[in-house]
C-alpha positions as CSV (number, residue, x, y, z in Angstrom):
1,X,88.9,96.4,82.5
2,X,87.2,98.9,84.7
3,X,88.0,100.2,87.5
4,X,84.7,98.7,89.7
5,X,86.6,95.3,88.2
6,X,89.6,95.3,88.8
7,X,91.6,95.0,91.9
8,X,92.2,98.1,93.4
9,X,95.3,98.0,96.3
10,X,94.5,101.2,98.8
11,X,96.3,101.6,101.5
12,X,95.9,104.3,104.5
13,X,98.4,105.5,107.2
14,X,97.5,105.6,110.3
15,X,99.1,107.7,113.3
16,X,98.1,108.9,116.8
17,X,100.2,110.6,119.5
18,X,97.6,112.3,121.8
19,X,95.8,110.3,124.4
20,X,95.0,106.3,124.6
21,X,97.3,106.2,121.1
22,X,96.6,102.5,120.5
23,X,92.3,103.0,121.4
24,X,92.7,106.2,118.7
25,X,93.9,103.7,116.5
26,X,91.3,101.2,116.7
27,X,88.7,103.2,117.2
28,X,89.5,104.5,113.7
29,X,89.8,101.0,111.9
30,X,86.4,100.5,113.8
31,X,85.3,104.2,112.0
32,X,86.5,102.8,108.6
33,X,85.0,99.3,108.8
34,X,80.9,101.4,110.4
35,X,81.6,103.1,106.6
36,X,81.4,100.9,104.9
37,X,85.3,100.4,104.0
38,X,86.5,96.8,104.2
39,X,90.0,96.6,105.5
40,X,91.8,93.2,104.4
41,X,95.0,93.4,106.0
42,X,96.7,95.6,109.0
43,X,100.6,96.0,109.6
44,X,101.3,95.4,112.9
45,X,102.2,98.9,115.5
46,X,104.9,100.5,115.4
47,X,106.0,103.5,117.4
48,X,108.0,105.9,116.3
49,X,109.9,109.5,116.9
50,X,108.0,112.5,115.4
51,X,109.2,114.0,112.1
52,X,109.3,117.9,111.2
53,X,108.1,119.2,115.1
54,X,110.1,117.0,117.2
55,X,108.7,118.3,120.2
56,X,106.2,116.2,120.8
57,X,105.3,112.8,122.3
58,X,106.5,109.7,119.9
59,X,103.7,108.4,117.4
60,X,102.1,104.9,117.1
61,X,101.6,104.0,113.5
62,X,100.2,101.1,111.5
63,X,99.1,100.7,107.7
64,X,95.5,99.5,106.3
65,X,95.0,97.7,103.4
66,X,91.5,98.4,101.9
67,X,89.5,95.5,100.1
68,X,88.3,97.0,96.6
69,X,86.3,99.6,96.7
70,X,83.9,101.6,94.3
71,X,84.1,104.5,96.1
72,X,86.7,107.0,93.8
73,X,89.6,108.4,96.7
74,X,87.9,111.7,97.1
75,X,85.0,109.7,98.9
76,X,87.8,108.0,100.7
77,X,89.3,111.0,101.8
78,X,86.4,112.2,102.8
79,X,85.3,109.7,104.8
80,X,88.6,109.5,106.5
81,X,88.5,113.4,107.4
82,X,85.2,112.4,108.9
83,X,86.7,109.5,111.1
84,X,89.2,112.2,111.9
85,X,86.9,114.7,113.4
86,X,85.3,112.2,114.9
87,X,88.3,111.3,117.0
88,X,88.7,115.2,118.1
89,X,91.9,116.1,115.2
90,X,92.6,119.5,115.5
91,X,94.9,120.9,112.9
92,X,96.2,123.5,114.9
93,X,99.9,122.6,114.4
94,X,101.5,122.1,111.2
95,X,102.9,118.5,111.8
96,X,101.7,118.9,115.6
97,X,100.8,116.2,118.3
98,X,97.3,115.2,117.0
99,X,94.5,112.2,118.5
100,X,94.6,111.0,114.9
101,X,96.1,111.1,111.6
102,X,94.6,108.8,108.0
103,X,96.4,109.5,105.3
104,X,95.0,108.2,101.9
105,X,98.9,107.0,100.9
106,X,97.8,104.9,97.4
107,X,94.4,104.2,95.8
108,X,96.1,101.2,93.3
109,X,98.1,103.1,90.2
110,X,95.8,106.2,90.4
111,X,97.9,109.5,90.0
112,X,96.0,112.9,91.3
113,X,96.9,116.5,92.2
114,X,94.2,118.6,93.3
115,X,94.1,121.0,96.0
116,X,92.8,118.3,98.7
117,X,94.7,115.0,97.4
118,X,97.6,113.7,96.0
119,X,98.3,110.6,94.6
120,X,100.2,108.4,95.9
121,X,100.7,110.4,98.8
122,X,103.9,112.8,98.2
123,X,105.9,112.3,101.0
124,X,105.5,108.7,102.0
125,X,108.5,107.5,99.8
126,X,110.4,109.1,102.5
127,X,109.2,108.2,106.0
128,X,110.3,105.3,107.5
129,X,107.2,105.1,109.9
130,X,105.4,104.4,106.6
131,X,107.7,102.2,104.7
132,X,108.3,100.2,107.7
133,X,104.3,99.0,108.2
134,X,103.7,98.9,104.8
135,X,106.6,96.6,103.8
136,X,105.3,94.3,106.7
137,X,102.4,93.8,104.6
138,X,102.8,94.0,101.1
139,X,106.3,94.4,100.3
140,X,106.2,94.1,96.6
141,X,103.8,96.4,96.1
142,X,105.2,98.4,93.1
143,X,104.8,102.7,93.7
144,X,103.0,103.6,90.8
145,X,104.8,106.9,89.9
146,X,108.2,106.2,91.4
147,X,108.1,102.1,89.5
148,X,110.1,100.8,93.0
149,X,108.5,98.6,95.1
150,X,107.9,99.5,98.5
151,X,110.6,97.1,100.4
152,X,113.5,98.2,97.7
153,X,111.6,101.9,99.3
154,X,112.7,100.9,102.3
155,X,116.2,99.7,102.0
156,X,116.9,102.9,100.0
157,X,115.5,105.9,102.1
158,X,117.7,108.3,103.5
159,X,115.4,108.7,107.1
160,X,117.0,106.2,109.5
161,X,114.7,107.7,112.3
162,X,113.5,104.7,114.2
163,X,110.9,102.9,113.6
164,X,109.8,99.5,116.5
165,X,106.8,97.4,117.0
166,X,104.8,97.6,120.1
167,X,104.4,97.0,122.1
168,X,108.0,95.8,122.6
């Protein structure tokens, strides 16, 4: 089977501390869906403490679910970088306070290391302000590298940084 024909599970992070934190967030589902990307399913919001830089305001965060798409995840990416911009992100700050932050986290069992992407997303395995939103929604969804799915993810990760829907 193809990959235009089969059913392709991608899922996007999405994070905002700066500003009107909930309106950056919609305003970038409302970027994805003017691109042409057709979202399915969104977690709920959840805000949570910042992770690495600590001094900085607490993040809201929520997870996408994309419908298939036959655009290959550099396109994605791309188009999320652009949605990005768009929203004022600066990248000033390694892991600073920023309007907006999409992070491509799994395009369905693809596996890719290149200079601009990786596949499934390196890190997200160990965040609880990812595991937590994307458990809400698809919490059987199997990691295609680490072959866990993402709510035995969440029971097992070492960050216990919390992690509570909002509003509250």
């Amino acid at each position: 089977m193809s990959q235009d024909q089969r059913n392709t599970n991608v899922y996007i992070a999405l994070g905002s501390n700066i500003g009107d934190r909930a309106g950056n967030l919609l305003q970038a589902v409302g970027g994805m869906l003017g691109a042409g990307l057709e979202i399915v399913r969104l977690s709920s919001i959840y805000e949570t403490q910042p992770v690495g830089n600590l001094d900085q305001p607490a993040f809201l965060n929520m997870i996408a679910e994309l419908g298939t798409t036959k655009l290959p995840p550099e396109e994605v990416l791309s188009l999320l970088m652009r949605i990005e911009n768009a929203l004022g992100r600066t990248r000033e700050v390694t892991l600073g306070p920023r309007t907006i932050d999409l992070d491509l986290l799994l395009y369905g069992d693809e596996q890719r290391h290149t200079q601009s992407l990786t596949l499934p997303h390196p890190r997200m395995h160990l965040r609880r302000f990812v595991l937590v939103p994307l458990a809400e929604i698809a919490p059987r969804l199997v990691h295609p590298t680490l072959h866990r799915t993402v709510g035995d993810l969440l029971f097992e990760v070492a960050d216990q940084s919390e992690v509570r829907r909002w509003p509250r």
